[in-house]
C-alpha positions as CSV (number, residue, x, y, z in Angstrom):
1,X,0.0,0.0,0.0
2,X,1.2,3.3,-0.3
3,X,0.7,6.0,1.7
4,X,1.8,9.6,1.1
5,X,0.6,12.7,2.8
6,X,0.9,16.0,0.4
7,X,-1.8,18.0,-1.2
8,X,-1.4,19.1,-4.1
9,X,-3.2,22.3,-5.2
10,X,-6.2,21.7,-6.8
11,X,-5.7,23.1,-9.7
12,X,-2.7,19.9,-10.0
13,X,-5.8,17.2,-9.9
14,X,-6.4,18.7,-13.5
15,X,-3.3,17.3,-15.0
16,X,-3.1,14.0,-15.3
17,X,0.1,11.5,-14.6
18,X,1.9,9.3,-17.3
19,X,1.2,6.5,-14.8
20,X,-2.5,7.2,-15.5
21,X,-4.5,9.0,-12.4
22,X,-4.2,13.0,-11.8
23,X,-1.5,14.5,-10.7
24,X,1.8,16.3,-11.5
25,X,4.7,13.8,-12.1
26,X,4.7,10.1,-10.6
27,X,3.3,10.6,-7.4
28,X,-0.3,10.6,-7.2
29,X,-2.4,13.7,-6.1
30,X,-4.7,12.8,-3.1
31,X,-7.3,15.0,-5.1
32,X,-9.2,13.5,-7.6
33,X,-10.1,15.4,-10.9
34,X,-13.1,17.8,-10.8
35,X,-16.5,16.3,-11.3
36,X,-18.3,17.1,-14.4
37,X,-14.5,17.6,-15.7
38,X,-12.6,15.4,-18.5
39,X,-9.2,14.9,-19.3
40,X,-7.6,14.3,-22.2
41,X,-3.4,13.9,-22.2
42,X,-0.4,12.9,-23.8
43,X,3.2,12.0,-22.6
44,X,5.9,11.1,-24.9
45,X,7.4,8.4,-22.1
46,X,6.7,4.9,-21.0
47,X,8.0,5.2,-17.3
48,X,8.5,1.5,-16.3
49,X,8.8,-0.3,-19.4
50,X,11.9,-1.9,-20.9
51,X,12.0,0.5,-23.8
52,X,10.7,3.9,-22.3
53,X,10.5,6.2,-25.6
54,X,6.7,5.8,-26.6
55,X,3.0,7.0,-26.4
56,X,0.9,7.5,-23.2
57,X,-2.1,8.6,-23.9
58,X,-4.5,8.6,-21.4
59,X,-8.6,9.9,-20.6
60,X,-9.3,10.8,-17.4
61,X,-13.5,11.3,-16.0
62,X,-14.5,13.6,-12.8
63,X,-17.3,10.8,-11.6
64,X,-17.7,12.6,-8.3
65,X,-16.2,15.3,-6.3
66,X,-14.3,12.2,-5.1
67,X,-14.4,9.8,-7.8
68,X,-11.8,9.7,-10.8
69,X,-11.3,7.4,-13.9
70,X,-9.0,7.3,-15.9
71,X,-8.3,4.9,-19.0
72,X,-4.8,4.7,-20.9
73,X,-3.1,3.5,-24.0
74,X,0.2,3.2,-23.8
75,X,2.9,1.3,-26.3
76,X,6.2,1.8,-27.4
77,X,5.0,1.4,-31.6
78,X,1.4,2.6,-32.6
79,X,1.3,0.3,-35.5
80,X,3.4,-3.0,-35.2
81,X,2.4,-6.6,-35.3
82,X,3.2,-7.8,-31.7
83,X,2.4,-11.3,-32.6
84,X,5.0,-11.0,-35.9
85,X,8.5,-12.4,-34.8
86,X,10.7,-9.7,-35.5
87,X,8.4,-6.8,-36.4
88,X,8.4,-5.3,-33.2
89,X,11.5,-3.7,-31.8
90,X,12.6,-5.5,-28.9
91,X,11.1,-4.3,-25.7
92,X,7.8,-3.0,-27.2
93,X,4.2,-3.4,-25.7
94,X,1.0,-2.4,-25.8
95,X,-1.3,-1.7,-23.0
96,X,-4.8,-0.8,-23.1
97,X,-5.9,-0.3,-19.1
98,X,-7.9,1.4,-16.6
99,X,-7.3,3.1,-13.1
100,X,-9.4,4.5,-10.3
101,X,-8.7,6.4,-7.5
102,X,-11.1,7.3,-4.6
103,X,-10.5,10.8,-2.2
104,X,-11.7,10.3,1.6
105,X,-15.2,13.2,1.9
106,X,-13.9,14.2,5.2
107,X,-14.9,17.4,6.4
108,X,-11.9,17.3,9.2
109,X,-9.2,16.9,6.5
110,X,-10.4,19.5,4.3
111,X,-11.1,22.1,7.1
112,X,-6.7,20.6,8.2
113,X,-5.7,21.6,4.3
114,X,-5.2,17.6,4.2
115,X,-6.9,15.1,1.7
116,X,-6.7,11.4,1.7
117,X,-7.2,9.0,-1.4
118,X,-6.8,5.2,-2.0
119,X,-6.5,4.1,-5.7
120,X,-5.7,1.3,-8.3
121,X,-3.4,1.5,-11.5
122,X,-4.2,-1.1,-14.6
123,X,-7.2,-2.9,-13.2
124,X,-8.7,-3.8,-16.4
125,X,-7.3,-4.8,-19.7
126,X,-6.1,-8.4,-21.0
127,X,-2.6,-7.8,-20.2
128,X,-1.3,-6.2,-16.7
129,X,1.7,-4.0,-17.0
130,X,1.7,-1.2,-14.5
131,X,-0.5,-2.4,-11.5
132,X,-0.2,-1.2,-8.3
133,X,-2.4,-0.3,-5.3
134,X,-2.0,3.0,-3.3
135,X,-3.1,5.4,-0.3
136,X,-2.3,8.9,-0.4
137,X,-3.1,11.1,2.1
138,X,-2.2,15.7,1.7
139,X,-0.6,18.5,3.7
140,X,-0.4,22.4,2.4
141,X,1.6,24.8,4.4
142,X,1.5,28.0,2.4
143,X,3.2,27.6,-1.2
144,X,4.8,24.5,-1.1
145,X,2.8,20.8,-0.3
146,X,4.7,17.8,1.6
147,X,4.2,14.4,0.2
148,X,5.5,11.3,1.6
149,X,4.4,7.1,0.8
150,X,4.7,3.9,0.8
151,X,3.0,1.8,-2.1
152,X,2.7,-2.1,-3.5
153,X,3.3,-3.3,-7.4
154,X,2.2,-6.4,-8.5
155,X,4.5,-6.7,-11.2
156,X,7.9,-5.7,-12.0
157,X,7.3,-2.9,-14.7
158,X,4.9,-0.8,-12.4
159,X,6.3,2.3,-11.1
160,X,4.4,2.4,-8.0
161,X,6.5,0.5,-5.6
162,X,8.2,1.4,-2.2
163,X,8.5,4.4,-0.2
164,X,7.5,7.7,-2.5
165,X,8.3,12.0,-1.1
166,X,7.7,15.0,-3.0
167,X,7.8,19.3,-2.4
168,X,6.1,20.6,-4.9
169,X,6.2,24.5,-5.2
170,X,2.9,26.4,-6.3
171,X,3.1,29.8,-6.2
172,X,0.0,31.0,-8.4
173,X,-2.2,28.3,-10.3
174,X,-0.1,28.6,-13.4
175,X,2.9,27.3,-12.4
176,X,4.1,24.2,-10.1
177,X,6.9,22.8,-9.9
178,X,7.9,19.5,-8.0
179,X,10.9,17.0,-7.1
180,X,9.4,13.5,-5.8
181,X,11.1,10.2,-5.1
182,X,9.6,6.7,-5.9
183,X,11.6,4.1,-4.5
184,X,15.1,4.4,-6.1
185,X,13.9,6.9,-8.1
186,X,14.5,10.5,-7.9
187,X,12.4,13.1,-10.6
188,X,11.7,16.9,-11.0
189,X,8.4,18.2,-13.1
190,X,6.7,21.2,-13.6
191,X,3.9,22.4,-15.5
192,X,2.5,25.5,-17.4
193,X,-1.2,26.2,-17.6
194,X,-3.6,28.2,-18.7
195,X,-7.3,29.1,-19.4
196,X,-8.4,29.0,-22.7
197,X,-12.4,29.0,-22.5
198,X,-14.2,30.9,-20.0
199,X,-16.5,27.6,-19.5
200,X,-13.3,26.5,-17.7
201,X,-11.5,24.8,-20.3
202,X,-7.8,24.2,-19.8
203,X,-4.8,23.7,-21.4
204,X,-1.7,22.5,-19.9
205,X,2.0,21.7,-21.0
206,X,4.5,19.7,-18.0
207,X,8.5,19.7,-18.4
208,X,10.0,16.6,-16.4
209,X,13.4,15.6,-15.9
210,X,14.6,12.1,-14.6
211,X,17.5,12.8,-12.0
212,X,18.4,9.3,-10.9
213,X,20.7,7.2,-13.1
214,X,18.3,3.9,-13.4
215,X,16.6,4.1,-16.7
216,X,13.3,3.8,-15.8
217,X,12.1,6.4,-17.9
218,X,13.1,8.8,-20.1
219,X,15.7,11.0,-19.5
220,X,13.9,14.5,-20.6
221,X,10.3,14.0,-21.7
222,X,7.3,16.8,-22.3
223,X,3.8,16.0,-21.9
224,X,0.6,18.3,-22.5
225,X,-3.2,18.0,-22.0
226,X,-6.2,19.5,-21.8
227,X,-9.3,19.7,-19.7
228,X,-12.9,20.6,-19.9
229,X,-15.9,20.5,-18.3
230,X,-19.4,18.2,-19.6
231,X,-21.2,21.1,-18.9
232,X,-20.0,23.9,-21.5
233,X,-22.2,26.7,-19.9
234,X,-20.6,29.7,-19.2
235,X,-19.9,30.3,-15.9
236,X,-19.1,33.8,-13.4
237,X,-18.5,33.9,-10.1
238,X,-21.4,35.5,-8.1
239,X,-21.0,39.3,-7.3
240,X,-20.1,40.1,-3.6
241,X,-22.7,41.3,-1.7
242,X,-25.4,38.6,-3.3
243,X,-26.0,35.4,-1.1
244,X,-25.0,32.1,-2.8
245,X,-27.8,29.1,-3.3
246,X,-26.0,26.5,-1.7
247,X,-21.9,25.9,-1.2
248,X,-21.6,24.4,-4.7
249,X,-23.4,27.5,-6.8
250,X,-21.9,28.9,-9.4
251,X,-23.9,31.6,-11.4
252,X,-24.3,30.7,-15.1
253,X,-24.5,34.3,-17.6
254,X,-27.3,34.0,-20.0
255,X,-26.7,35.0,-23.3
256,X,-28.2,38.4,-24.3
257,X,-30.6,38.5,-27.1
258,X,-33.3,41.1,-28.2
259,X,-36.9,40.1,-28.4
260,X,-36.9,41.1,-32.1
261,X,-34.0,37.9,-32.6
262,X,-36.0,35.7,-30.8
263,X,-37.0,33.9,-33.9
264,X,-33.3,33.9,-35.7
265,X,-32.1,32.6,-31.9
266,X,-34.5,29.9,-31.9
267,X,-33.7,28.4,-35.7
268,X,-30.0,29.2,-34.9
269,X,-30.4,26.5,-32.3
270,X,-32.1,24.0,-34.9
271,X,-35.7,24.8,-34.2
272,X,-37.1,25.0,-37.9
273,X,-40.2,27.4,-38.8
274,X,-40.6,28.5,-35.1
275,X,-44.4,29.7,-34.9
276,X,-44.6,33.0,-32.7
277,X,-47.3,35.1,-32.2
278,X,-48.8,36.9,-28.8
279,X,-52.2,36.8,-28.0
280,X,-54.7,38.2,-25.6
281,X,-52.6,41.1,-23.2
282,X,-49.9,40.2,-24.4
283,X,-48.6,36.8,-23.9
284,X,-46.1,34.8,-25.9
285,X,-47.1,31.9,-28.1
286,X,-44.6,29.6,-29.2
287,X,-44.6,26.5,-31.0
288,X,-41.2,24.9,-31.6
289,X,-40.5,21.5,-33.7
290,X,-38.0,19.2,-32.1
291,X,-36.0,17.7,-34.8
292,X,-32.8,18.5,-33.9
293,X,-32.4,17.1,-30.3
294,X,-32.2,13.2,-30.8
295,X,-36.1,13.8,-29.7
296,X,-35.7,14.5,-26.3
297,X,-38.4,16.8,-25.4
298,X,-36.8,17.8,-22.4
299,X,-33.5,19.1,-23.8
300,X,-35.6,21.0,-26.3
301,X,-37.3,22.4,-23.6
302,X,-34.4,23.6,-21.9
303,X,-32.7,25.4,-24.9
304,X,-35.9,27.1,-25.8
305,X,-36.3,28.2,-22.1
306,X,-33.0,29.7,-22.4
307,X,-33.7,31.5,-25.5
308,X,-36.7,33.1,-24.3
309,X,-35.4,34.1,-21.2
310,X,-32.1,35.6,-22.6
311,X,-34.5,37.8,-25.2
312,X,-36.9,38.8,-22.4
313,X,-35.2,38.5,-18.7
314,X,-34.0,42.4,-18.6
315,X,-37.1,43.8,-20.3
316,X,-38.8,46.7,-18.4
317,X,-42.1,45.1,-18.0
318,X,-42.5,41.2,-17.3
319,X,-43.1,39.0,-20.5
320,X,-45.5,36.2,-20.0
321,X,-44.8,33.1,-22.0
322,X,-46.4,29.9,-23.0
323,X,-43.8,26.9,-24.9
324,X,-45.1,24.0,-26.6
325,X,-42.8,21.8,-27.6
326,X,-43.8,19.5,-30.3
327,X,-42.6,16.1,-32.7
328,X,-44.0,15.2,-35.7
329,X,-46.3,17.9,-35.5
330,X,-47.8,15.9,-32.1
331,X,-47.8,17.9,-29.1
332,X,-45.3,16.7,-26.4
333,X,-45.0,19.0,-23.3
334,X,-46.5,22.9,-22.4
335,X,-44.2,25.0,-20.4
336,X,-45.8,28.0,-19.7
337,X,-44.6,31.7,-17.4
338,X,-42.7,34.1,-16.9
339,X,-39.5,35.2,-18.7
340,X,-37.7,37.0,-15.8
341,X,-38.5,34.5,-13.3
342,X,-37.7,32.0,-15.7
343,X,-34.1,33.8,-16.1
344,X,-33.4,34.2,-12.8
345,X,-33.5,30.0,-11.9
346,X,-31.1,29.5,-15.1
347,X,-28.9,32.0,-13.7
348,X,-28.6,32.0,-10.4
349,X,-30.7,28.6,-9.2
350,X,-33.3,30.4,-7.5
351,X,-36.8,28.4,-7.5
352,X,-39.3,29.9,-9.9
353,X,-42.9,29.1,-8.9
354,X,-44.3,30.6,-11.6
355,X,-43.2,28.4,-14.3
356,X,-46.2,25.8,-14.7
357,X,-45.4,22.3,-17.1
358,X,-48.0,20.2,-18.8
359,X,-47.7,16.9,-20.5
360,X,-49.7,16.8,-23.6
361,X,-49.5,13.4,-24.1
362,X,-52.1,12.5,-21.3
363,X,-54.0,15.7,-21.6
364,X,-53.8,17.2,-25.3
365,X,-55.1,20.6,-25.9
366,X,-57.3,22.5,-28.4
367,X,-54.4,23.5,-31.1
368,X,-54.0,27.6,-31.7
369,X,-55.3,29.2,-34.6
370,X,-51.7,30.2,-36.2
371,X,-52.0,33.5,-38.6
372,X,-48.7,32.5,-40.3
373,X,-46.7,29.0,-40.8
374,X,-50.1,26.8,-39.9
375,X,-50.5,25.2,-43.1
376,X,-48.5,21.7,-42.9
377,X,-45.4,21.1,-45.2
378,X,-43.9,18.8,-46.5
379,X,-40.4,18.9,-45.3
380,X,-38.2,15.5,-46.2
381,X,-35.0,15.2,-44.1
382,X,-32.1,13.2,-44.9
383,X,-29.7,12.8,-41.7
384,X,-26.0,11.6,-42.5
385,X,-23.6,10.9,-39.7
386,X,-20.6,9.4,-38.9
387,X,-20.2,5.3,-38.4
388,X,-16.9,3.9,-36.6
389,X,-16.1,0.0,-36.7
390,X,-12.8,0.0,-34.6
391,X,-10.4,-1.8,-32.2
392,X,-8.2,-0.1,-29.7
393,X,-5.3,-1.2,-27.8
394,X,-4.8,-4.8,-29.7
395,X,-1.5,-6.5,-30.5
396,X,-2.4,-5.6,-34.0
397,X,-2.1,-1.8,-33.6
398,X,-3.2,1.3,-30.9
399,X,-6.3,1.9,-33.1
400,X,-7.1,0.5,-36.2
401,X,-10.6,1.6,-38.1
402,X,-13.0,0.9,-40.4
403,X,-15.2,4.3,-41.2
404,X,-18.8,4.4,-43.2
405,X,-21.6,7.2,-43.3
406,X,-25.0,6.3,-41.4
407,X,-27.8,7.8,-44.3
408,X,-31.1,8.1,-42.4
409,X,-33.9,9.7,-44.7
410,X,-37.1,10.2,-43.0
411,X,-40.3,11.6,-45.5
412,X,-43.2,12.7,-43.8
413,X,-46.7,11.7,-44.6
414,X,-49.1,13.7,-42.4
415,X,-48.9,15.0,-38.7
416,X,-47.1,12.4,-36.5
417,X,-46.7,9.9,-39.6
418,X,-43.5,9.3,-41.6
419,X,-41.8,6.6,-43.5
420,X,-38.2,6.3,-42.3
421,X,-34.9,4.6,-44.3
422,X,-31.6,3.8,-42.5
423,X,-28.3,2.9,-44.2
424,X,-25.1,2.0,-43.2
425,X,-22.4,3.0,-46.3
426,X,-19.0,2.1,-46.0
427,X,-16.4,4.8,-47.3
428,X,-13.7,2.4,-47.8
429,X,-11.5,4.9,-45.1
430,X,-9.5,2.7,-42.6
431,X,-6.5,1.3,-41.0
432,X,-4.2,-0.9,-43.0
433,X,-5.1,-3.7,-40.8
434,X,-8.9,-3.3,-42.1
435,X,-7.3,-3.4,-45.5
436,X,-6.3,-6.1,-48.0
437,X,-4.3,-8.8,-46.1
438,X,-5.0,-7.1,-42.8
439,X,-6.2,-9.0,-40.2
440,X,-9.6,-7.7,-39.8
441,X,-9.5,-7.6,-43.7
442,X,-13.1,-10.0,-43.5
443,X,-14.2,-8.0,-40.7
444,X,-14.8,-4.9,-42.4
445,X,-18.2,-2.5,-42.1
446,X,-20.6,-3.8,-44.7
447,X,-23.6,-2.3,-45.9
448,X,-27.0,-2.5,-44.5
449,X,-30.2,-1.5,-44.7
450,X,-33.3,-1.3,-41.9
């Protein structure tokens, strides 16, 4: 087991390890990556493995606020034949595994500037390269974090093994830098990073340096990533002086539209022949088509709630709204009031109890008497999209692929009625190993049709 008490600064749980879990360098953060977050990076260095000079490539998931994992691809030669006698240069392997790594919730720790985390390397996978079990436990005392470790490998190539230290440095969240010791095994790394989205989308670039004679890894090797968040909403920090809605809020800045885009906003976000109109004192009639949402009414619902709230949330008088969100031409769900109140819960969380929904499935309504866009038309759609046959991590190659078009054509007949026609086409793009006298040459993606 290994046990190690540093914390790294938050912002280090970001970047993610060539030994496949977050963290600057080889000694694991005791954070875990950011929920919501994923991370994508690349190192140029095998550290364990016979030949070190390769490809690390590793994703990494936020499941929780104390949940990471991460799966990784790592071989010395993208494309050789591993089970060919002679192809491969000696030493070379492929490994195609996955690693988790659990942070401790505790309250006490946090409130201490410590964090505690237990954790696997290469559970998963065929072959086991790099597996080793670990506990790692935090400390911060001002700019620098102390680490220190013990952990277990279960084979010989895994880095993880014996009693592990670190200092790391971190004077602003742009720059750390870091000397650890695994084992035998002395290191230094650093890392550059920076903002590139305002949705919290970063990009990062680490320098490390093997100090210790035993080559385990490479002796100077750069490695870079990127992470981002699922949720791609914009995101400000609340203004001082307002109360937050709970310890985890984070306001969210709506997008500012005029009423008189409302319209252009709505087919902008794939919503075609949007039918507007206001009736009685004034409220807002909509009627929006989903067609462009995998027919989830519910995601359709959201986006047009956004787009009425951004064009009508800092008007002088309050705009009252009814949404009717339909597919096929059959009525689906009825959202229906106000566009401020509406604006304020997609801003800032706050519970709007004026916003009323209706499922018009069970209880269908009279339809509206539309001055424009009521007559029905007849609107064929043909839908083309990507189609992937692949295999990753093999002895045959990192990734080898097979790609085709998915051709969906869908003609309508009357309301709620249409004829639809799927086909798989293959575009004769792929791998060599997909090709003639590859190995999944009479595996390739064939043609179909439903």
């Amino acid at each position: 087991m290994l046990l190690a008490i540093s914390t790294l600064y938050k912002a280090n749980a970001q970047v993610i390890s060539s030994n496949g879990y977050s963290g600057l360098g080889l000694v694991p953060s005791a954070n875990t990556l950011s929920k919501g977050f994923v991370a994508l990076s690349n190192d140029s260095t095998v550290p364990g493995s016979l030949a070190n000079n390769g490809y690390n490539n590793s994703v990494a998931f936020g499941i929780t606020e104390s949940l990471e994992l991460v799966g990784k691809l790592a071989t010395n030669d993208q494309k050789c034949n591993l089970f060919k006698v002679s192809e491969c240069p000696p030493g070379t392997y492929r490994d195609f595994s996955s690693s988790v790594k659990f942070a401790l919730p505790v309250d006490w720790l946090k409130k201490n500037n410590f964090s505690l985390a237990v954790g696997v390397t290469d559970f998963g996978g065929a072959a086991t390269y790099f597996r080793s079990y670990y506990l790692i436990g935090s400390k911060t005392v001002g700019d620098f974090d102390f680490s220190v470790g013990q952990a277990t490998a279960k084979v010989p190539t895994a880095m993880l093994d014996g009693a592990m230290a670190s200092l790391t440095w971190k004077p602003n969240e742009s720059f750390n830098a870091s000397v650890q010791k695994v084992g035998s095994n002395t290191s230094a790394h650093a890392f550059l990073k920076k903002q590139i989205l305002s949705d919290g989308t970063e990009a990062w670039v680490t320098l490390n340096h093997r100090i210790s004679e035993m080559p385990v890894m490479d002796k100077n090797w750069v490695g870079w990533g990127v992470s981002f968040p699922l949720d791609r909403l914009e995101k400000q920090e609340v203004k001082k002086g307002k109360e937050k809605q709970g310890p985890d809020f984070e306001r969210k800045e709506l997008r500012r539209l005029e009423p008189s885009e409302l319209r252009w906003a709505l087919e902008e976000a794939g919503f075609y022949n949007p039918k507007i109109e206001t009736k009685g004192i004034g409220k807002l009639i909509i009627e929006l088509e989903n067609t462009a949402f995998v027919w989830n009414t519910l995601d359709a619902a959201g986006v047009a709630l956004g787009i009425i709230s951004s064009a009508y949330s800092s008007a002088a008088t309050e705009q009252n709204f009814e949404l009717v969100i339909t597919a096929r031409g059959i009525k689906q769900i009825k959202l229906a009031g106000e566009a401020i109140c509406v604006g304020r819960w997609l801003a800032t969380g706050e519970v709007c109890n004026k916003l009323r929904v209706q499922s018009l499935l069970q209880n269908p309504t009279e339809s509206e008497q539309w001055t424009s866009g009521a007559t029905w038309q007849f609107r064929p759609e043909i839908i083309i999209s990507p189609t992937l046959l692949s295999a990753v991590g093999t002895e045959y190659g990192s990734f080898d692929f097979d790609m085709g078009a998915n051709i969906n054509t869908v003609l309508p007949l009357w309301t709620g009625a249409t004829v639809e026609s799927n086909r798989v086409e293959p575009l004769g793009v792929g791998t060599r190993q997909f090709g003639q006298g590859g190995v999944f040459f009479w595996f390739p993606l064939e043609s179909s049709n439903e």
